[in-house]
N, C-alpha and C positions, 0 to 999 in steps of 0.2 A: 764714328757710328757706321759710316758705310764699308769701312775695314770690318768692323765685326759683323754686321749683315751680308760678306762675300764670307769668313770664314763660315759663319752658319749654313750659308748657303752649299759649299763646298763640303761640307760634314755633313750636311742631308744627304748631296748624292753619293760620299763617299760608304755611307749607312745603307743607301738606298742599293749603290750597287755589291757591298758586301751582302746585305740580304741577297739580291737577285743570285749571286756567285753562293753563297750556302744553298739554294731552292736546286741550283742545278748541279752540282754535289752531291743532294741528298740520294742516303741510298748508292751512290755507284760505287765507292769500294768493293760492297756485298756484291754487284750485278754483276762486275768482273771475270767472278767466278774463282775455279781451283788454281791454285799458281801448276806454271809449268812442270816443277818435279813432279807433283802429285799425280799432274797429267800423266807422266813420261812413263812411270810406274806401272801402267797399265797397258799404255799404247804400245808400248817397247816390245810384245809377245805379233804383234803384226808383221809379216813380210811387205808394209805396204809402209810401213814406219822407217824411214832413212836419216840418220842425222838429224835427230830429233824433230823429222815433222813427217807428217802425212804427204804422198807422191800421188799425183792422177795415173791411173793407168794412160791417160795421153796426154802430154803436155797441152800447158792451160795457159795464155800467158792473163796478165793483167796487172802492165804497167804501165802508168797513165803517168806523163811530164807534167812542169808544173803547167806549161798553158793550156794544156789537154785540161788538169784539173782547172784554172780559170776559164775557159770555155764551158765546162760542162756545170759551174756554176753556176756563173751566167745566163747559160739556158734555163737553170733551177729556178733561178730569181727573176730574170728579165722573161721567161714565157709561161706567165701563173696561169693564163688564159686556158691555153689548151694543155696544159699536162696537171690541170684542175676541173673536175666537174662544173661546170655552170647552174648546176640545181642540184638539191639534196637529193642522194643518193638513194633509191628506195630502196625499202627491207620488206623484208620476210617474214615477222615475228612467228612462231611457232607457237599453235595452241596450246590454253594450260595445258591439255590432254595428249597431247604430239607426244611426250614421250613415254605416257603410260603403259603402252604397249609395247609387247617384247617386241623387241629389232627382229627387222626384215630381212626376208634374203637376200637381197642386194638392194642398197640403196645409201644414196649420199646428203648429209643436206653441208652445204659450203655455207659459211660462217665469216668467210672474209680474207682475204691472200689466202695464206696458204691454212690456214685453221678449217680444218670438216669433220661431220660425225659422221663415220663410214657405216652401213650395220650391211653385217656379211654372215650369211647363214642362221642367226638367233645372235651374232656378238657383235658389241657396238665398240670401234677402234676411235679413236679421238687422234688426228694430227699434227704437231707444232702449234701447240696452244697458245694465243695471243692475247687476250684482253686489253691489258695497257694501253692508258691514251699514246703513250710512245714507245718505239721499236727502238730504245738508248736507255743508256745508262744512266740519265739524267729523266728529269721527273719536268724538265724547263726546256731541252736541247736535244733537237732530232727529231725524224719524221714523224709529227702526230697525224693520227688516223681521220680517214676523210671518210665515214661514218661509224657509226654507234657499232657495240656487238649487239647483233639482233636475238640475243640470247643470254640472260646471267649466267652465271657459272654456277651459281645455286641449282637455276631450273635445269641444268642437266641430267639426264639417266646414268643410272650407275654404268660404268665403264669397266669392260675387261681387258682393255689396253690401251696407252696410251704413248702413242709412237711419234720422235723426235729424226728432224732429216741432218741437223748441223747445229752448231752452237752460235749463229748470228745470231741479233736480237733480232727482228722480227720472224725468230724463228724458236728461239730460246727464250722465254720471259721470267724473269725471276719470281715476279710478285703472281700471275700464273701458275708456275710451277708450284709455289708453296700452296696457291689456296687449292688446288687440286690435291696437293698432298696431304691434307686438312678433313677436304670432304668427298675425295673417292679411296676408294681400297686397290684401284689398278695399280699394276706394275709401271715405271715408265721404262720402254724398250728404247735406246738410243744407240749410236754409233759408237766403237770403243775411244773412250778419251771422254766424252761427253759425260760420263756416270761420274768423274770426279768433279766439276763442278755442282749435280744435284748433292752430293756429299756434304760438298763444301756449304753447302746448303742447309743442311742440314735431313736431307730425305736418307733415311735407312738403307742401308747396303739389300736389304731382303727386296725392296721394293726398287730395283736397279737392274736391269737385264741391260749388258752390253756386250754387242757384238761387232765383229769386223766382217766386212766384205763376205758374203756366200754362204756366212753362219747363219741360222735360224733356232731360233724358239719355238716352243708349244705352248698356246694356253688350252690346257680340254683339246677339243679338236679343230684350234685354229693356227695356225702357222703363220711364222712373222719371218721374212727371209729377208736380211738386210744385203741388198744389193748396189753395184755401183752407181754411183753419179761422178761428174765432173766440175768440180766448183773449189772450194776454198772455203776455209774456217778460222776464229779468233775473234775474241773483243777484245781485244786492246791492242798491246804492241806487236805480242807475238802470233805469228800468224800460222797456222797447217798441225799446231801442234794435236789439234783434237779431228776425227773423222767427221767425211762427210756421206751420204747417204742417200740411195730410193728406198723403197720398200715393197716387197711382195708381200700381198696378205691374202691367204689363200685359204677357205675356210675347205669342208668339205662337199658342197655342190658350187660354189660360187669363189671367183676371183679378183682383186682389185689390184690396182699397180698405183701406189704414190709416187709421184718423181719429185715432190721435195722442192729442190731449186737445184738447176744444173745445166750447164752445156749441152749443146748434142755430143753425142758420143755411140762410139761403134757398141759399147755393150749395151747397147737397147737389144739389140737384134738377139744377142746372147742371152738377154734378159729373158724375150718373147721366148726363144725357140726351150729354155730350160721350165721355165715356170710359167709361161701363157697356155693357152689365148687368155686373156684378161675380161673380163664383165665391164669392167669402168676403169678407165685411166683418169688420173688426176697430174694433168701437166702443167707444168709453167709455163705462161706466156708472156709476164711483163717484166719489165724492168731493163729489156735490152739496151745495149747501145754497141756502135761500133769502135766503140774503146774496149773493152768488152767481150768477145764475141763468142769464147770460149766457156765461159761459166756462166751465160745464160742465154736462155734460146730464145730466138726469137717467134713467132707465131708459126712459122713457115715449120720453122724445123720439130716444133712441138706437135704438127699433122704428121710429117716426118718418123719421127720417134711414136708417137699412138701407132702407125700402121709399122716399127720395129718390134714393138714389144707385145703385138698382133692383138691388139686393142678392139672392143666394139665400139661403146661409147666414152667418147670424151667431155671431159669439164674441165674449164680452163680453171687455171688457180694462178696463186701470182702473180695480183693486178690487184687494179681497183680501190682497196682501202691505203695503203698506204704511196707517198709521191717518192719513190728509188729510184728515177731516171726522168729524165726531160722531154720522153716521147708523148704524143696526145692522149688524155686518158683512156679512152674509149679506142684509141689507134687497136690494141692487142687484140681486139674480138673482132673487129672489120676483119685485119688482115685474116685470123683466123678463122671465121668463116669462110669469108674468100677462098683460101687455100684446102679448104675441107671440103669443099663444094665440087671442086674439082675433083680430089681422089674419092668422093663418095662416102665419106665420113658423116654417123651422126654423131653432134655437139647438141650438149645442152649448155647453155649458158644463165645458171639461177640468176637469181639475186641474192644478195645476202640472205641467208635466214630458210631459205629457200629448199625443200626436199626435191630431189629427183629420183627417180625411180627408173632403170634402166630396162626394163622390165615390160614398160606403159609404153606407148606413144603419145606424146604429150610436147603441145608446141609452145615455145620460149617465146614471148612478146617481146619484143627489141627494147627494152626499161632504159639500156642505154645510154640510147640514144635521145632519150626526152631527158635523161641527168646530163648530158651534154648541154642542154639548152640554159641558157638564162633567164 
């Protein structure tokens, strides 16, 4: 008897973790994306495409040993304290009537890392669309989100563009992409390489603008100008096969600058003097680390880069919702204050959900700092 109440026992968990191993399966073959030929087919018309993968214009490194990688686990797991909020993170929700009205001349509302609703001259741009409880391929495994989106994807305004910086997952979302492809009519504008996973996707070739490095689109009279970043790309094994990406969007009285997710790099300054001054930068500031230090910026150099790409007002982005690194949650916006304080920089710092309007003089409550608290 106690022989067959250990096999039962042992054929529960073995049930219980073959369920658990299907839950975290589910869906990722599909999230993977285009295979590399399909890629290759398209990216191959790039001078920036070398032996089948994407080059930075300055080398990038980011090769982390294995004790590099147990160390910076370790941080993941043994410091929840501080690279976790200590109280729910406020939002912003957006009135039912927020988006009834045509879009603004300029103005942003941040939605969470790097997801914002830009609206520049009468058009509303949408960036790296995220919803998903997780930035992975897996529906069970990977960083899930340290708050809600302060917005459905329903109650959205129709959209005239919808602008992607790389094919990460908290950058790239599958289940995202499709329901926007469902219930808006925008184009998605991404990096060359990236349109063959919407493909694979199953989104329409008409509904796919992709471009490389210094190309630009029109929609009416807005202009999408994919410019460089310094980062890296892939879900899975293979890595650089697809581009990475900022964006200029430049309407005709008003300018924005996404930076996506990216190192410092000297083509900021290229960026500003071709297609600035800018109205609103949207920079990266979290996720650093010094394993790292090449593909993404830290707070310093994202003041840095705003006064390259001859920026008025900055919003930080890349941070916040999701945990990518082991620094303290709330560390990215100290430092960058601090640092903006100095060169004389105005930052707004939303909260999720949150419009700013560059436009207004309007002061940012420290929200924070009291999600810090426990």
């Amino acid at each position: 008897m106690l022989r067959g109440a250990l096999r039962l026992a042992a054929g529960t968990v073995s049930l219980a973790t073959g369920g658990w191993v299907l839950r975290a399966l589910h869906g990722a073959p599909a999230a993977l994306g285009a295979q590399p030929s399909d890629i290759h087919a398209v990216a191959e018309r790039s001078p920036h495409f070398h032996d089948g993968v994407f080059v930075n214009l300055e080398p990038a490194s980011f090769n982390i040993d294995a004790e590099e990688q147990r160390n910076i686990l370790w941080e993941l797991i043994g410091n929840r304290g501080v690279s976790r909020p200590g109280a729910a993170i406020p939002l912003a929700t957006p009135e039912a009537h927020a988006f009834e009205a045509p879009a603004g001349q300029i103005a942003v509302s941040w939605l969470g890392h790097s997801t914002a609703l830009l609206e520049i001259d009468g058009y509303r741009v949408l960036t790296d669309p995220v919803w998903s409880e997780r930035c992975s391929p897996s529906d069970v495994i990977g960083p899930g989100r340290m708050h809600a989106p302060p917005v459905s994807l329903e109650a959205l305004p129709a959209l005239d563009a919808i602008v992607v910086s790389h094919d990460h997952y908290d950058h790239l979302d599958i289940d995202t992409i499709l329901a926007l492809a469902r219930s808006q009519w925008a184009p998605f504008v991404v990096p060359l390489g990236v349109g063959a996973h919407l493909r694979d996707w199953g989104i329409p070739d008409e509904r796919i603008i992709e471009l490389d490095w210094n190309e630009q689109t029109t929609i009416d009279e807005l202009t999408l100008i994919c410019t460089p970043a310094r980062h890296f790309s892939g879900r899975f094994l293979n890595r650089n096969g697809t581009l990475w990406a900022s964006w200029a969007i430049v309407g005709p009285s008003h300018r924005a600058y996404f930076g996506g997710d990216t190192g410092y790099t000297k083509s900021f300054a290229e960026i500003g003097s071709e297609h600035g001054p800018f109205d609103v930068t949207l920079m990266p500031v979290g996720a650093y680390n010094k394993t790292w230090p090449d593909i993404h910026m830290n707070p310093e150099e994202a003041v840095q880069a705003h006064l390259d790409v001859n920026g008025r007002l900055l919003v930080p982005i890349h941070w916040c919702t999701f945990r990518l690194a082991p620094h303290p949650w709330a560390e990215p916006i100290e430092r960058l204050l601090t640092a903006a304080d100095e060169h004389h920089i105005q930052v707004a710092v939303p909260r999720p959900g949150e419009r700013v309007d560059p436009t207004a003089t309007s002061e940012f409550a420290p929200w924070w700092r009291f999600a810090e608290k426990s």
